[in-house]
C-alpha positions as CSV (number, residue, x, y, z in Angstrom):
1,X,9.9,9.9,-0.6
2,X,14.9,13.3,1.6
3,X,17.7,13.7,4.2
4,X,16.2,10.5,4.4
5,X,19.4,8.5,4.9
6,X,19.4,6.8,8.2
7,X,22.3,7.0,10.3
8,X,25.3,3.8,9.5
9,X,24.3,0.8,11.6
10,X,26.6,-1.2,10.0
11,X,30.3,-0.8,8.5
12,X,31.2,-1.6,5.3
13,X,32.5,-5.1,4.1
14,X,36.1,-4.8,3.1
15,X,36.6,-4.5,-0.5
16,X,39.0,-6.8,-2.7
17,X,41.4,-4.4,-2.1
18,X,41.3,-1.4,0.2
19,X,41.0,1.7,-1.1
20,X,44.4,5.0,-0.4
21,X,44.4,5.2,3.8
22,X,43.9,8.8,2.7
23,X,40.2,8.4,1.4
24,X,37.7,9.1,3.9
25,X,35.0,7.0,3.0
26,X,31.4,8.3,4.5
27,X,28.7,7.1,6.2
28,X,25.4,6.1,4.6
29,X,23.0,3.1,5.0
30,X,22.5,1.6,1.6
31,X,25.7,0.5,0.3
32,X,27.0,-3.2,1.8
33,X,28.8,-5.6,-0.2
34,X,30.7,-8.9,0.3
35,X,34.1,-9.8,-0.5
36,X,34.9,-12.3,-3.2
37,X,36.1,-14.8,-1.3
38,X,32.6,-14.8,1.4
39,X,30.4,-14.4,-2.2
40,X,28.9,-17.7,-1.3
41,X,28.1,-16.7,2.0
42,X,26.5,-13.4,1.3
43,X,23.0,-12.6,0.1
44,X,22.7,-10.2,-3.0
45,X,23.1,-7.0,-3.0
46,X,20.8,-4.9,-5.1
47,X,21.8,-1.4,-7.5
48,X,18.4,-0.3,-7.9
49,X,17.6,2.8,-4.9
50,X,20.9,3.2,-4.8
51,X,22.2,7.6,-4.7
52,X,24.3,8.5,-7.4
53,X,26.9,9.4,-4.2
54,X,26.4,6.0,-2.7
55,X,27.2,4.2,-6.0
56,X,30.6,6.0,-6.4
57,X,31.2,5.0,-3.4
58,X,30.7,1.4,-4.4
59,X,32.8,2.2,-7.5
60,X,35.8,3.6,-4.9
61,X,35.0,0.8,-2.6
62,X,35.7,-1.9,-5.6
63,X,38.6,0.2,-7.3
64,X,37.7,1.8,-9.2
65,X,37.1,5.9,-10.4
66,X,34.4,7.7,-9.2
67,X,33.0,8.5,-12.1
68,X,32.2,4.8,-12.9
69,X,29.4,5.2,-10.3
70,X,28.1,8.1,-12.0
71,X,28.1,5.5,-15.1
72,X,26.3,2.7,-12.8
73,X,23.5,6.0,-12.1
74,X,22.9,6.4,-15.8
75,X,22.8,2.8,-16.9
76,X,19.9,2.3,-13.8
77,X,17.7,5.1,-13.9
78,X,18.5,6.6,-17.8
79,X,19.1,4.0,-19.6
80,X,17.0,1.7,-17.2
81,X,18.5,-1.5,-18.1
82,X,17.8,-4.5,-16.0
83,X,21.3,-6.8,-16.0
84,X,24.7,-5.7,-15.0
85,X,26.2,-7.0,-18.3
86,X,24.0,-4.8,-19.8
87,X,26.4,-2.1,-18.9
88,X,28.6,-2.7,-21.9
89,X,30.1,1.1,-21.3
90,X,31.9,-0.9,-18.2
91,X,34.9,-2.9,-18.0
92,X,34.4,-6.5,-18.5
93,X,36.4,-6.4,-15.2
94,X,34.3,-4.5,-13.5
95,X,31.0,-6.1,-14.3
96,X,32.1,-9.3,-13.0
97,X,33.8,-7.9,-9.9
98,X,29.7,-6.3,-9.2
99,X,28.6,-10.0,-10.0
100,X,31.0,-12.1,-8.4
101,X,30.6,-9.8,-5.3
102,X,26.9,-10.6,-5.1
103,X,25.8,-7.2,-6.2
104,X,22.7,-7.3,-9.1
105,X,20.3,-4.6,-10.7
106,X,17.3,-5.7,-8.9
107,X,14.4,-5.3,-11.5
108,X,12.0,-7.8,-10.9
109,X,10.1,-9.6,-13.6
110,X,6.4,-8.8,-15.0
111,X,4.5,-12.2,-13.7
112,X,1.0,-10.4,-15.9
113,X,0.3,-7.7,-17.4
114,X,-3.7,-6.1,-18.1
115,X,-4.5,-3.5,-20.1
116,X,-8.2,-1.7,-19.8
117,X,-10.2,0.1,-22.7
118,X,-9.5,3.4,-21.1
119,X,-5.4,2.7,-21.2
120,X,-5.0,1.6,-17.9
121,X,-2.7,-0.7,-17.3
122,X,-2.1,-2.9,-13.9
123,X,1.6,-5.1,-13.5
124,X,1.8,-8.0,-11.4
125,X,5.5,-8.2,-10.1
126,X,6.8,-11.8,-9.4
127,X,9.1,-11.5,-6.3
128,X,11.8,-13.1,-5.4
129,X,9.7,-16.0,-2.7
130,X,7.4,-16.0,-5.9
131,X,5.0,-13.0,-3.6
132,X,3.2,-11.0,-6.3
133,X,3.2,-7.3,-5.5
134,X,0.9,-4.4,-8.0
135,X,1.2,-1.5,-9.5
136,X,-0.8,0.2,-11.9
137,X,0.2,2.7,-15.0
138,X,-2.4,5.7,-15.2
139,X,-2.5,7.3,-18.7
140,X,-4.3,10.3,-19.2
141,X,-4.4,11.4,-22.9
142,X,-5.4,14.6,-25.1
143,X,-5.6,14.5,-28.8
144,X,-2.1,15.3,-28.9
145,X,-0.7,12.1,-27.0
146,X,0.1,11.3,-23.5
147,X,0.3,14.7,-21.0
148,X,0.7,12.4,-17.6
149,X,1.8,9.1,-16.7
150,X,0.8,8.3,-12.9
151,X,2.1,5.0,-11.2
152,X,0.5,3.8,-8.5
153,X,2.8,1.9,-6.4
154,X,2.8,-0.4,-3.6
155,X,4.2,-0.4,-0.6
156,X,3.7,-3.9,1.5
157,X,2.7,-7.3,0.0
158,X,-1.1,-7.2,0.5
159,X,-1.9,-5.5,3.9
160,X,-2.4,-6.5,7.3
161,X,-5.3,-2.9,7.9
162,X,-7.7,-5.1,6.4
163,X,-10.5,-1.6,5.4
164,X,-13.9,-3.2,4.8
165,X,-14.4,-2.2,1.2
166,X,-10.8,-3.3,0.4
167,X,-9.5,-5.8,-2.3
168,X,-6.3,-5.9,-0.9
169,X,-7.1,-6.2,2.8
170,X,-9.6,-9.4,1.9
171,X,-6.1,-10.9,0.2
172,X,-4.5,-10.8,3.5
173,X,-1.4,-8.9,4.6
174,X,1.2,-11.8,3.2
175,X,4.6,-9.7,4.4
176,X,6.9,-6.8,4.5
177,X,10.1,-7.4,2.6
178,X,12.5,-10.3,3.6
179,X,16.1,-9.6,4.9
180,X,17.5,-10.7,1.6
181,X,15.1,-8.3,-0.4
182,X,16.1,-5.2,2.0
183,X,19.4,-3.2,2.4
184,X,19.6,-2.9,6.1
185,X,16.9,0.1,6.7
186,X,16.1,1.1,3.6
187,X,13.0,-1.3,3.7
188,X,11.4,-1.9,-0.1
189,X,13.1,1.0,-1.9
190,X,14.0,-0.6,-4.8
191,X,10.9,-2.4,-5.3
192,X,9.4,1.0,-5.3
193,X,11.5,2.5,-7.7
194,X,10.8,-1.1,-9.7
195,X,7.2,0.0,-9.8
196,X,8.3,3.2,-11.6
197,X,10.4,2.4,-13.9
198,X,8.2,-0.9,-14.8
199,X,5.7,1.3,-16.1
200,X,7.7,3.5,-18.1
201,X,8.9,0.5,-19.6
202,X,5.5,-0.6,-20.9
203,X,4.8,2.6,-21.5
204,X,7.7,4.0,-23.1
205,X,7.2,7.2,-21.2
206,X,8.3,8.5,-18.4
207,X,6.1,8.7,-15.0
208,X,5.3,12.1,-14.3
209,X,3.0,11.6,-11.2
210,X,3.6,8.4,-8.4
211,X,1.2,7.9,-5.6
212,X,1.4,5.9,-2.5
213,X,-1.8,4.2,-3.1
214,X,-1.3,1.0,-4.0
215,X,-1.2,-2.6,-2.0
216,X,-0.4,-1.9,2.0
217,X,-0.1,0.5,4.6
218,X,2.7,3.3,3.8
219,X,3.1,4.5,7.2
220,X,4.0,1.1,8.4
221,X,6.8,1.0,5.9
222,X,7.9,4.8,6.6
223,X,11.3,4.3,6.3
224,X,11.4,2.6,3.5
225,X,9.0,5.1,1.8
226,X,11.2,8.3,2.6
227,X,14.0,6.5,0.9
228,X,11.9,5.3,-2.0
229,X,10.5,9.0,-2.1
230,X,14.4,10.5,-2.2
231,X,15.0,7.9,-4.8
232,X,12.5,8.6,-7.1
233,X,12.8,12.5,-7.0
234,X,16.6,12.6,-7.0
235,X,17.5,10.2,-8.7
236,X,14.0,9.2,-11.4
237,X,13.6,12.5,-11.5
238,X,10.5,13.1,-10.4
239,X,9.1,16.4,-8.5
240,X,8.2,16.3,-5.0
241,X,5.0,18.0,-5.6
242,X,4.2,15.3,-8.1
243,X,3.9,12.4,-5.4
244,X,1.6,11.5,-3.0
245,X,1.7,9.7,0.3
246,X,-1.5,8.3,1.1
247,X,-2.1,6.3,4.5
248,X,-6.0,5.1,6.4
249,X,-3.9,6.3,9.2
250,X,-1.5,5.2,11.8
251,X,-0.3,6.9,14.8
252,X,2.3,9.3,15.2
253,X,3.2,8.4,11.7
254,X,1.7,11.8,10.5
255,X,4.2,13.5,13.0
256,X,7.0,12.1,12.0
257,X,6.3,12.6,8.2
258,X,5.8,16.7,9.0
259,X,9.3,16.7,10.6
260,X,10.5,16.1,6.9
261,X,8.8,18.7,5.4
262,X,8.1,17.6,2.0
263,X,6.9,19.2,-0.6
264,X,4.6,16.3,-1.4
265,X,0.9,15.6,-0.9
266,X,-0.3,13.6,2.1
267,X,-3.6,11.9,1.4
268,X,-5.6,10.5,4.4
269,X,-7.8,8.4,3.6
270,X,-10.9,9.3,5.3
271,X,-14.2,7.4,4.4
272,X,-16.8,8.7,6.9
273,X,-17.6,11.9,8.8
274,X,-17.9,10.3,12.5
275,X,-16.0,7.7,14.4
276,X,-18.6,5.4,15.1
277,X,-18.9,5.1,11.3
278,X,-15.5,5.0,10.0
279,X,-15.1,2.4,12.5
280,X,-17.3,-0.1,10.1
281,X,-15.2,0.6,7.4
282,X,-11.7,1.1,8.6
283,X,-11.2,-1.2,11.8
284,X,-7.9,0.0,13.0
285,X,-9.5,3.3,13.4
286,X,-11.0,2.2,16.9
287,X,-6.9,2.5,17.9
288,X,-7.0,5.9,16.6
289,X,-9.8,8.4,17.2
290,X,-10.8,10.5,14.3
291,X,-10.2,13.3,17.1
292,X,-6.6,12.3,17.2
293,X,-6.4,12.0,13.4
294,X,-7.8,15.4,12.6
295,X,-5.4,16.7,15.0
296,X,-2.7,15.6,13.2
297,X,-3.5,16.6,9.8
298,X,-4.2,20.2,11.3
299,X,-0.6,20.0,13.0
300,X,1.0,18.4,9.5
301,X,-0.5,21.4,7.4
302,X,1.0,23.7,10.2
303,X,4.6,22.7,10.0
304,X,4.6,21.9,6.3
305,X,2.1,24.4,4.6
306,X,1.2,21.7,2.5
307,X,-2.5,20.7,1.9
308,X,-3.7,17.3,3.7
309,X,-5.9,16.0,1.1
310,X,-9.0,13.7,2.6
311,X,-9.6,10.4,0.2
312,X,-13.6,9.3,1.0
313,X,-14.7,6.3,-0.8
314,X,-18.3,6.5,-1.2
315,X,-20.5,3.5,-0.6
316,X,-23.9,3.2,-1.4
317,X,-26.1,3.6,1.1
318,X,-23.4,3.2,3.9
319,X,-21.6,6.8,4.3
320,X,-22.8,8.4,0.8
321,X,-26.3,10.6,2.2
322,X,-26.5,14.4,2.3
323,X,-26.3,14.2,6.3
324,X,-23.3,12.5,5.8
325,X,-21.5,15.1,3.4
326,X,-22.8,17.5,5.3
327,X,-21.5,16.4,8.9
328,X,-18.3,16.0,6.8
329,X,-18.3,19.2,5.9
330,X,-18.3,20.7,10.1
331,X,-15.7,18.2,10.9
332,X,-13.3,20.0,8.5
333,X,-14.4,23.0,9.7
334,X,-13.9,22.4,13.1
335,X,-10.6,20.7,12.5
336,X,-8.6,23.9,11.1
337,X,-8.5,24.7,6.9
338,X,-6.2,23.5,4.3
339,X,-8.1,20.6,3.5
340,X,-9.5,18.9,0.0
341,X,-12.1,16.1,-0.5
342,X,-11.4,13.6,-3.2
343,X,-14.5,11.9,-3.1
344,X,-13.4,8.1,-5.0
345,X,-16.8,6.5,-6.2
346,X,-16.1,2.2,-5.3
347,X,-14.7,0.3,-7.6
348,X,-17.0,-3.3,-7.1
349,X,-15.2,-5.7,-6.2
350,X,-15.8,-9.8,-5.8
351,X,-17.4,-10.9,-3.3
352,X,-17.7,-7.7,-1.6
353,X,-21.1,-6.4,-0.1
354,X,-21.1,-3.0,-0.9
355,X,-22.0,-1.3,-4.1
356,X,-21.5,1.7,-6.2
357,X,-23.6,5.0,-5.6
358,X,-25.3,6.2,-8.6
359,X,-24.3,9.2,-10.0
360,X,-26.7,11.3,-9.2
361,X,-25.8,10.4,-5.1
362,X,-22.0,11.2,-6.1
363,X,-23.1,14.7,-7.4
364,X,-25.3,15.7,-4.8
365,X,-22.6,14.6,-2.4
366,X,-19.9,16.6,-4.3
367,X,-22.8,19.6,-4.1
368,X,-23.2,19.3,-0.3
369,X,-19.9,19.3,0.4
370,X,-19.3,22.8,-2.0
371,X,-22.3,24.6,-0.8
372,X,-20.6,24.0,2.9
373,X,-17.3,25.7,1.1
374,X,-15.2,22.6,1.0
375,X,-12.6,22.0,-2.4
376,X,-14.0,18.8,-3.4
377,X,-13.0,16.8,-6.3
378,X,-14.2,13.7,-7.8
379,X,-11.9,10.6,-9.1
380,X,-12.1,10.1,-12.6
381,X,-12.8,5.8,-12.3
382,X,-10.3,4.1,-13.9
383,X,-9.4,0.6,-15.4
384,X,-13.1,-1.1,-14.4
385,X,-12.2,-3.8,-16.8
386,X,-8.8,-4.4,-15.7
387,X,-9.3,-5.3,-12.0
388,X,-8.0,-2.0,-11.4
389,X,-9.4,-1.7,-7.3
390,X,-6.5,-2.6,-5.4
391,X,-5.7,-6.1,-5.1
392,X,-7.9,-7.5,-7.5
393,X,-5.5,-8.7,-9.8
394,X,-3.3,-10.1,-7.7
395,X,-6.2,-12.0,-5.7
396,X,-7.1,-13.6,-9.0
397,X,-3.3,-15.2,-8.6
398,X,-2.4,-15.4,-5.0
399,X,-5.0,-14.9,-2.3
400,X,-3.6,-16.7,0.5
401,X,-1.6,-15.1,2.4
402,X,1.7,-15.9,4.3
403,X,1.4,-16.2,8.2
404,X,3.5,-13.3,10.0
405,X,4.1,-11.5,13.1
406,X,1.9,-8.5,12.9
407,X,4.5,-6.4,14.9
408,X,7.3,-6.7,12.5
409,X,6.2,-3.9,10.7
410,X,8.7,-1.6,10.6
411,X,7.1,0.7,13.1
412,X,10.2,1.1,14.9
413,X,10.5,4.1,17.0
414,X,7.2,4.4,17.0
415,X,5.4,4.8,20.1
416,X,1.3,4.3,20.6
417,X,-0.4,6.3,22.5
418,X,-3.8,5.6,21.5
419,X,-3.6,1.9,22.1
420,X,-0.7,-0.5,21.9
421,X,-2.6,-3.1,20.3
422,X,-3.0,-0.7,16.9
423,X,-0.9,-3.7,15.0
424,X,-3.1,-6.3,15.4
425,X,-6.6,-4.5,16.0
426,X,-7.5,-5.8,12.2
C-alpha cells in the first residue's frame, strides 16, 4: 500500500541485446531478468506488481517500444489474464523472449473455493511449495445488485503472533515468501495483488474495498505491503481511502507507516482495555506495552490526520463486561481523540475455548462505549458457514506448519526498544 520503491540493490541483468548507449535507464527494485542464454540458471521472474513505468522498462530492456509495456499493464491488471500467451495483442516474438527469459504472469491457482448463504466467499491459493494462503471476497448487496466488493487479503502464510482466539495463529506461522516467490524487496506483492484480482475473477466485479486483515502479521511484511498497497491503488485502481492496514501491533512499525502518510486506514487491533488483559489474548503484547502502543496511534493520527481505528474482538465472558467497555472508553480518552471502536463479535472456531457473546452483551457494550462519547461500530458477521474466521479454511487443508527462523521476518531496519525478543515472544 507509495513512493514506496526501495532504493536499487541490485543492477539489472543484461538484456539479449543492449538497449541505444543514449538511454538512461532508471533505478527501481522490481524489475530483474535473466539473459537467454543463463535461462536455466535463473529463477522466474514474475509480471504481476509490476508499475506500468517498470514494465516499459522491461519492454526497452528486451527491445522493444515502450509502449509494449503499457500493453503488458493492460493485459495484467485490465484485461487480468493469467498466461503470457494470453497476450495475443503481442508479437509472437516477444512473448517468447518474456518466456524464454524466465519472466511469467504470476497468478496463482484456486486450490478451493467456499461460498456462504450470505455471498461470502473464501479462496484457498495453492502456492508454488504447494503453502495454501486465503483470502476472502466480501459482497454486500442492495436490491439493485452489488454496491461493494471487499477482499480481505493475506499477508504471511499462517502467522508466527499466535493471538489466543486466532484460527490462523493455532495453524502455525508456516513462512514468509521464498526467494524464488519475491523480487528482491518487494516481499509478497504480487501475491497480494493475486488476492485481488482472484476475487474479481470469481466475482466478475471489481474490488472496491481491500483490507489487510487476513492470514499474518502486516507489519512484519511492511515492505512488501507498501508495494502491494502502491500496486493496488496505482495500478488496480483502487483508492487509498478504500484500504485498510490492520496489524495486533509491532514496534516502531506504526512510525514508520506515518512517515508515508497515506491516505488509508490503519486498524489496530486492540481486544482489551488493560495490559494485563490484552496480554491473555495477544501474547506479543508483553514486548509492547499498550502504553507504548497508544502512543503510537496518538503520534500516527498527528502526522497523518488520519483516524486509527481500534478492532476489539469481544469474547464472552473474557474482555466483553460493562467495566470493560467502560475502562476502554478512559484509555481512549487519555490517549488523545481520533479514534473509532469496531467492536468484531468471535467468529467460533474449532477447538477453541472461547465463545460468542450474546447479543444483548454486544449491544450493551456498543451502549457503554457511546454514552462515554466513543464512535463505535459493530461488524456485520460474515460467512459463518464458510469457515470465514481467519484460517479456518486453510486449517481444514494444511495445519502443520513449516519450521522457520522466527527472525527472518522482514523486519529489517527495525529496531526494538521494548524488548528484543518481540519475534519470538509467541
Amino acid at each position: 500500500m507509495l513512493a514506496l520503491l526501495q532504493n536499487c540493490s541490485m543492477p539489472l541483468a543484461r538484456a539479449v541485446r543492449s538497449p541505444p548507449r543514449t538511454h538512461v535507464r532508471p533505478c527501481f527494485t522490481a524489475v530483474a531478468y535473466a539473459s537467454i542464454s543463463s535461462r536455466a540458471n535463473s529463477q522466474s521472474q514474475v509480471l504481476l506488481g509490476l508499475s506500468e513505468k517498470e514494465l516499459q522498462q522491461l519492454a526497452l530492456d528486451l527491445n522493444q517500444e515502450t509502449y509494449r509495456g503499457k500493453q503488458l499493464h493492460h493485459f495484467l491488471y485490465q484485461r487480468k489474464l493469467r498466461e503470457i500467451q494470453d497476450f495475443t495483442q503481442l508479437p509472437q516474438g516477444f512473448r517468447n523472449t518474456l518466456e524464454e527469459t524466465g519472466w511469467k504472469v504470476g497468478r496463482s491457482p484456486i486450490f478451493q473455493t467456499v461460498t456462504a448463504a450470505d455471498g461470502t466467499v473464501k479462496l484457498l491459493l495453492k502456492l508454488e511449495d504447494n503453502r495454501l494462503v486465503e483470502t476472502v471476497g466480501i459482497p454486500v448487496m442492495v436490491d439493485k445488485g452489488l454496491t461493494r466488493l471487499t477482499a480481505c487479503v493475506s499477508s504471511q502464510v499462517g502467522c508466527p503472533l499466535r493471538c489466543s482466539f486466532c484460527a490462523t495463529g493455532k495453524g502455525g506461522f508456516s513462512r514468509n515468501l521464498q526467494r524464488h516467490e519475491i523480487i528482491e524487496q518487494t516481499g509478497i506483492k504480487f501475491i497480494l495483488c493475486e488476492q485481488v484480482l482472484a476475487i474479481e475473477e470469481v466475482f466478475k466485479n471489481r474490488v472496491t474495498n481491500v483490507v489487510f486483515m487476513g492470514m499474518g502479521e502486516p507489519m512484519l511484511n511492511l515492505k512488501a505491503v507498501l508495494e502491494a498497497h502502491r500496486c493496488l491503488n496505482k495500478d488496480v485502481q483502487i483508492g487509498q481511502r478504500m484500504i485498510t492496514i490492520s496489524t495486533v501491533g509491532v514496534p516502531n512499525t506504526i512510525k514508520k507507516l506515518a512517515s508515508h502518510k497515506l491516505q488509508s486506514t490503519l486498524a489496530v487491533s486492540l481486544h482489551a482495555p488493560n495490559q494485563k488483559l490484552r496480554e491473555t489474548i495477544v501474547p506479543s503484547a508483553k514486548s509492547y506495552p499498550l502504553d507504548a502502543l497508544m502512543s503510537d496511534c496518538r503520534e500516527y493520527f498527528q502526522q497523518t490526520s488520519r483516524r486509527v481505528s481500534f478492532e476489539y474482538a469481544l469474547l464472552a465472558g473474557v474482555n466483553d463486561s460493562v467495566d470493560h467497555a467502560l475502562e476502554l472508553a478512559e484509555l481512549l480518552h487519555r490517549s488523545g481523540s481520533g479514534y473509532h471502536v469496531n467492536l468484531i463479535p468471535f467468529n467460533p472456531i474449532e477447538g477453541s475455548e472461547y465463545q460468542r457473546p450474546s447479543k444483548r452483551a454486544v449491544l450493551t457494550f456498543s451502549g457503554a462505549l457511546e454514552s462515554s462519547k466513543i464512535t463505535v461500530s459493530v461488524r456485520q458477521t460474515r460467512g459463518l458457514d464458510a469457515n470465514a474466521a481467519c484460517g479456518q479454511l486453510r486449517n481444514k487443508f494444511q495445519k502443520t506448519p513449516l519450521v522457520t527462523d522466527p527472525f527472518d521476518l522482514a523486519v529489517t531496519d527495525t529496531s526494538m526498544p521494548y524488548n528484543n525478543n518481540f519475534a519470538v515472544s509467541s
